[in-house]
Each structure stands twice: as C-alpha cells, then as structure tokens.
C-alpha positions in Angstrom: 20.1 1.1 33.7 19.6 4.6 34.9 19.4 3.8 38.4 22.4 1.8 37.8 24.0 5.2 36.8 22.3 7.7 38.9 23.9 5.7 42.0 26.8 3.2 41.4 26.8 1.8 44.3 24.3 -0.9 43.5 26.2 -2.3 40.3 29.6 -1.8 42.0 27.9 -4.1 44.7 26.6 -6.8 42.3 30.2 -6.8 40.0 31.8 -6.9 43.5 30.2 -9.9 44.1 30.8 -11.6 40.7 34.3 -10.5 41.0 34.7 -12.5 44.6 32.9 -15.7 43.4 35.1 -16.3 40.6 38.4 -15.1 42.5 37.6 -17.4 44.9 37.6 -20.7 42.4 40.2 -22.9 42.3 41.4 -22.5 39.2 41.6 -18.9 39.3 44.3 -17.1 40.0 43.6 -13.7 42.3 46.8 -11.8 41.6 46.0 -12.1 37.7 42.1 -11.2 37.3 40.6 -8.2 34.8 36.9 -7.4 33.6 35.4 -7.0 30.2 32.2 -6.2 29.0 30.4 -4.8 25.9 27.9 -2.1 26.1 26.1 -1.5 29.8 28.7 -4.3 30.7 31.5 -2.3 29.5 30.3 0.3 31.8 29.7 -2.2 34.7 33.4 -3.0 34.5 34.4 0.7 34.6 32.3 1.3 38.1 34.3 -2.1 39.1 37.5 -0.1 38.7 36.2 2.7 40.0 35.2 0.9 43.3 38.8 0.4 43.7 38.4 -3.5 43.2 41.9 -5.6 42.8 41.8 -5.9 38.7 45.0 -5.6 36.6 43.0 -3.9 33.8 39.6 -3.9 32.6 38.3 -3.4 29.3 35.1 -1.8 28.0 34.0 -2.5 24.1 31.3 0.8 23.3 30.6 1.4 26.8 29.2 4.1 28.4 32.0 6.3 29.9 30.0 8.4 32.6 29.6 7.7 36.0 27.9 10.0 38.8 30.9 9.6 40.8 33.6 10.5 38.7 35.7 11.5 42.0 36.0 7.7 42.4 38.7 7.5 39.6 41.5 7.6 42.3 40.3 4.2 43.4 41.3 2.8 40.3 44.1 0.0 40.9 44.6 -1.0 37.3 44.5 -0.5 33.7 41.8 0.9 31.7 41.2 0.4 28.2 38.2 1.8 26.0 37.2 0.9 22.7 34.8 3.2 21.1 33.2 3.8 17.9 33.8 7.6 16.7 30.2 7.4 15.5 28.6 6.1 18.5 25.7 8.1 19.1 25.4 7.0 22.6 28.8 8.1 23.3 29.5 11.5 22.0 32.4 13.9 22.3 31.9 15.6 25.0 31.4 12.3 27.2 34.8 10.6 25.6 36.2 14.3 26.8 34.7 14.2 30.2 36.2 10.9 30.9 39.6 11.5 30.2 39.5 14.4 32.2 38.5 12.2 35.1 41.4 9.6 34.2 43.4 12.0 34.0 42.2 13.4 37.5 42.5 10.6 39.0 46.0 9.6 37.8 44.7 6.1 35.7 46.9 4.6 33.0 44.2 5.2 30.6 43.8 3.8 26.7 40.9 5.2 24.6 41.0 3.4 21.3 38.6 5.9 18.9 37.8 3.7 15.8 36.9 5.9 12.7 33.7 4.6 10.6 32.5 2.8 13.6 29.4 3.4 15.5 27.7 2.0 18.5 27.4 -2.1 19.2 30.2 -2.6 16.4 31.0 -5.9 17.5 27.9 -7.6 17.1 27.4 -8.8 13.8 23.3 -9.0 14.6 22.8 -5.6 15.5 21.5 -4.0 12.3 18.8 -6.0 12.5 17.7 -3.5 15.0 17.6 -0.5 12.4 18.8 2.0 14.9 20.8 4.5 13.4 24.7 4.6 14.6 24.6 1.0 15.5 26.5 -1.5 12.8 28.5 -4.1 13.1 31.9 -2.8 11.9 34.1 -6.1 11.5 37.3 -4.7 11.5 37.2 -2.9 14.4 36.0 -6.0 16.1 39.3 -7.3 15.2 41.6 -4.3 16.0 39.4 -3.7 19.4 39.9 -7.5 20.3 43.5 -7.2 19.1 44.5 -3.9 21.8 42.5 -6.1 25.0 45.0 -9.0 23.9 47.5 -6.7 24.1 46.5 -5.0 27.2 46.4 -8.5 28.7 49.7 -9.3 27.5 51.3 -6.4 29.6 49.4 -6.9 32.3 48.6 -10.3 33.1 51.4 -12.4 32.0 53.7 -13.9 34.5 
C-alpha cells in the first residue's frame, strides 16, 4: 500500500483498467458509472477521481484521504462522498482537514459524512475480532453511511 501512495500512478493505472473493462460490458451503461470501496479501496476510488476518470461520483467508506498528488483534485469530473468514523485512528483530523482543503482547491462537490462514536472499519461486523484499538463495527453507521451513497446515487445516476 505505501507505494501505492507514495506514487499513484500505479493504482490510478490498475482502477483505470477495471474501470474500462466493466464500462465496456454490455450491460453497463458508460454515461451512468461510479466507484465504491471500503478502506485502501475507498482510497483507490479517490485516486480514480483524482485521475480525472468519467465517474458521476464515487464513494469511499473509512478510506484513506491522502494522496501525494493532491494538485490532481482539479481532474475530478464527479461527485465525492466520504464516510468516516470520527474515531478512526487511521484517519485523524488533520488528514480529514487536509483533504477538504484540496476539494476545496480543486473546486469538487465534496461530502464528508463524520460519524460520532465510530472508528475505523465500522462496517465490518468481523473486525473486532482483530483487537485493534479504534476499529469496531458500528452498525448504525453502516446504515446511515450506506443510506447517504444511496442518496448520492440517487442525484447522480438516475435518469
């Protein structure tokens, strides 16, 4: 993963990729297509924006926020959403800060959902079993997280 972050370019690539293979399926449509993803997935998605890639939205559930190209954010063609725990420790303050600034930067219709009580991994229901501190499953925030991407989708992908 941190060579994934020191240079984006690599997972942009790869996502790319993805992204082309299933806009290219039949039963896809291409003018409707956004990305999810939970965790280093969330953050995938995010550099996917950031490329500049033809997404209505995309949506990252306790992703990390940073990027080493944060310049990038003009590039971003649609929506962003972000849910994040307000107890994450893998995603403190200062790095929910430094990613609005670079929405903001970069002009993106940005959504940060902060949920209170909620740390890191809060919508899998297995993760205590890890014993890490700051990661629990937090079940209603699983629902209201789910609930604002369903909304996002609503604005942005219905015909």
């Amino acid at each position: 993963i941190m060579a994934f972050m020191a240079d984006p370019g690599g997972i942009r690539a790869r996502v790319s990729g993805a992204l082309a293979v299933l806009a290219g399926q039949p039963q896809t449509d291409p003018d409707r297509l956004a990305a999810i993803g939970y965790c280093f997935g969330g953050t995938t998605v995010l550099e996917l924006a950031r490329s500049g890639a033809d997404v209505k939205a995309v949506v990252g559930f306790h992703s990390g926020l940073s990027t080493a190209r944060p310049q990038d954010a003009g590039q971003i063609r649609g929506k962003v959403l972000t849910c994040i725990g307000a107890l994450d420790p893998i995603i403190p303050p200062d790095q929910r800060a430094a990613f609005e600034q670079e929405m903001t930067d970069g002009g993106v219709d940005l959504r940060m959902h902060l949920y209170g009580g909620a740390g890191h991994s809060f919508t899998n229901p297995d993760v205590g079993a890890l014993g890490r501190p700051g990661f629990e499953y937090h079940a209603e925030t699983d629902r209201r997280s789910w609930r604002a991407m369903l909304d996002l989708f609503d604005e942005t992908l219905t015909v």
